[in-house]
N, C-alpha and C positions, 0 to 999 in steps of 0.2 A: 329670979328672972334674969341671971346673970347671962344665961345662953340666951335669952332673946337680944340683949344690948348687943352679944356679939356678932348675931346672927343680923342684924339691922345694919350692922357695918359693912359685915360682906355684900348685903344686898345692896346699900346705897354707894357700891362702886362697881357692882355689874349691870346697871339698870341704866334703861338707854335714854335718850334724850329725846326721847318721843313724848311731847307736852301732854298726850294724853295719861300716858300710861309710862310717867315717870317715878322718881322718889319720892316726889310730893304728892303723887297721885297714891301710893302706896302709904303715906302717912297719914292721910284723911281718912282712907278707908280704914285704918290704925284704930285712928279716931273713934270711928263710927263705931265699929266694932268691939272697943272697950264700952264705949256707952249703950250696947244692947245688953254684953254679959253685963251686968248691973243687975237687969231685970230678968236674964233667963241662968236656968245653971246648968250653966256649962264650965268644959276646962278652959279658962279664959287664956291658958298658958301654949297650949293648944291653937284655939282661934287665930292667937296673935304670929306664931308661928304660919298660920296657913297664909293670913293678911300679909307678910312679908315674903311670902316665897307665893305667891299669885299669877304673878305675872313676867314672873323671870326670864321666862322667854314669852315675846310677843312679836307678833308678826304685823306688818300693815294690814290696816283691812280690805284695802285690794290687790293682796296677796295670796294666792291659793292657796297658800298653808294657814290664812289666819285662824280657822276653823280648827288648827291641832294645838294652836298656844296652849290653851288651860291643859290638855294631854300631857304635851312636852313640858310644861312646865310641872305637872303632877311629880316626874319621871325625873327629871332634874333634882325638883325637893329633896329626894329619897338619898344622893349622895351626900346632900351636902347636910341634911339633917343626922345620918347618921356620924357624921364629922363632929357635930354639935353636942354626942351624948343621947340624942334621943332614942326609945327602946321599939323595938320593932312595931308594938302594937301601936305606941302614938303616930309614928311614920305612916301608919296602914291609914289613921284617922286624919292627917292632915293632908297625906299625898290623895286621897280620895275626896277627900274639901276639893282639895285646888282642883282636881280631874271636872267636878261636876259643877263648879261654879257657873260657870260660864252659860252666856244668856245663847249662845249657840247651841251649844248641845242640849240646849231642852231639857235640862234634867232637875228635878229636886234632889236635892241633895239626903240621902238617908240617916245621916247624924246631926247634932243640933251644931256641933263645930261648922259643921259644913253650909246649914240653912244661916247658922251666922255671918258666915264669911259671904255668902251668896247677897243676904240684906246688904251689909256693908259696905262691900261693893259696888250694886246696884244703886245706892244711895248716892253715892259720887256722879253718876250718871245722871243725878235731879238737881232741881234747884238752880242757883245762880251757877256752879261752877258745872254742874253740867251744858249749861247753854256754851259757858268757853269753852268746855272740851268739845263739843259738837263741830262749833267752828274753828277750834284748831284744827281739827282732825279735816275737815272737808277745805281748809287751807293746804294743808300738807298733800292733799290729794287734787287738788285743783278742781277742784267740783263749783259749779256756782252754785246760789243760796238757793235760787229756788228755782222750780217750772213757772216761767212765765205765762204760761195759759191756765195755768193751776197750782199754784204756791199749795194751797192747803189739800192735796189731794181729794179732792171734793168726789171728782169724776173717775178717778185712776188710780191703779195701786200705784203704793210709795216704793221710790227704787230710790234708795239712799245709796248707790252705789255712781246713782248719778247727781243726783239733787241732796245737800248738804238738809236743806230741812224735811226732807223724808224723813229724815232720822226719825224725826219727835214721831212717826203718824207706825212707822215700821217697830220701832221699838219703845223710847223713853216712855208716849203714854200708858203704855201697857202695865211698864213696872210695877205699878201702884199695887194692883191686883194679883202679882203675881209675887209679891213678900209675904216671907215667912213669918217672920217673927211680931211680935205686938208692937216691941217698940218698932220695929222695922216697916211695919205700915201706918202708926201716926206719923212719922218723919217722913213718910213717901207721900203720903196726901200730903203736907205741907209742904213738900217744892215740887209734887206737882202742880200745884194752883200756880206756882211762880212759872213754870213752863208755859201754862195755860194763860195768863196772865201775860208774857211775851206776846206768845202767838196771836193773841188780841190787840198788844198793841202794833204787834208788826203792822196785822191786816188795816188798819187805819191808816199806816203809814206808805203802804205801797198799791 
């Protein structure tokens, strides 16, 4: 695993200082993703590779290009993995992880690397530290928290491009249903009740 130690160094000096989608954000989903191969078999040397070159490039998300990250970053992978020693066929399997992760592009991923990487992921998006990336992200963008005529999109669809807690109603609730893997959907119920579990006490509160 000696090329991943090295490949983890280069990434945690090109990775930007976006609280969402930093080096710590890259090491949870680490995390997560060593603790699925456990239970599925897959090449975990692989996975781990894809969970570190994810999100090398990332765009704002009210940026027109956020929607090419997982792409460009797919496409980026490919030089620097073959820098690393890796042989063209694993390249094919991680640069294609990274392409189709992403909860944008709608896609399941067609390897188990890839539905790995995608659980993983998406798992950081739940839970307690999903709710702070939520609202980092809608700080960094100046969004307020909610619709004051509709906090919980009761009446309306969610525009999380305006409203910070759209997020949960546009995408986080969905997650749950939409993981791949075994372990990756007992982990996904259990932070989303914590999501759920907010938004309930929110509603009390405001």
């Amino acid at each position: 695993m000696k090329s991943l130690d090295l490949l983890k160094e280069e990434i945690k000096l090109k990775m930007s200082n976006d609280s969402a989608h930093d080096f710590d954000h890259i090491m949870r989903v680490y995390k997560n993703a060593k603790k699925i191969c456990k239970t599925e078999k897959a090449n975990q040397k692989l996975v781990l590779a894809a969970v570190l070159l994810h999100d090398i490039i990332s765009y704002p998300k009210s940026d027109k290009r956020s929607k090419l990250s997982s792409i460009q970053s797919a496409e980026a992978s490919k030089t620097i993995l073959k820098k690393h020693g890796f042989t063209g066929d694993e390249i094919k399997i991680i640069s294609d992880a990274i392409r189709d992760h992403s909860f944008s592009q709608n896609k399941v991923p067609q390897t188990l690397e890839g539905k790995i990487l995608q659980d993983a992921d998406r798992l950081d998006a739940l839970g307690a530290v999903g709710i702070a990336r939520v609202f980092a992200v809608g700080g960094a963008e100046n969004r307020p928290f909610y619709n004051l005529d509709d906090p919980f999109c009761k009446k309306r669809s969610p525009d999380d491009q305006i409203w910070t807690l759209d997020h949960f109603y546009k995408k986080l609730l969905l997650l749950e249903s939409k993981m791949n893997t075994k372990t990756g959907k007992t982990e996904a119920k259990k932070r989303t009740k914590i999501l759920k579990d907010f938004l309930s006490d929110l509603k009390k509160e405001i």
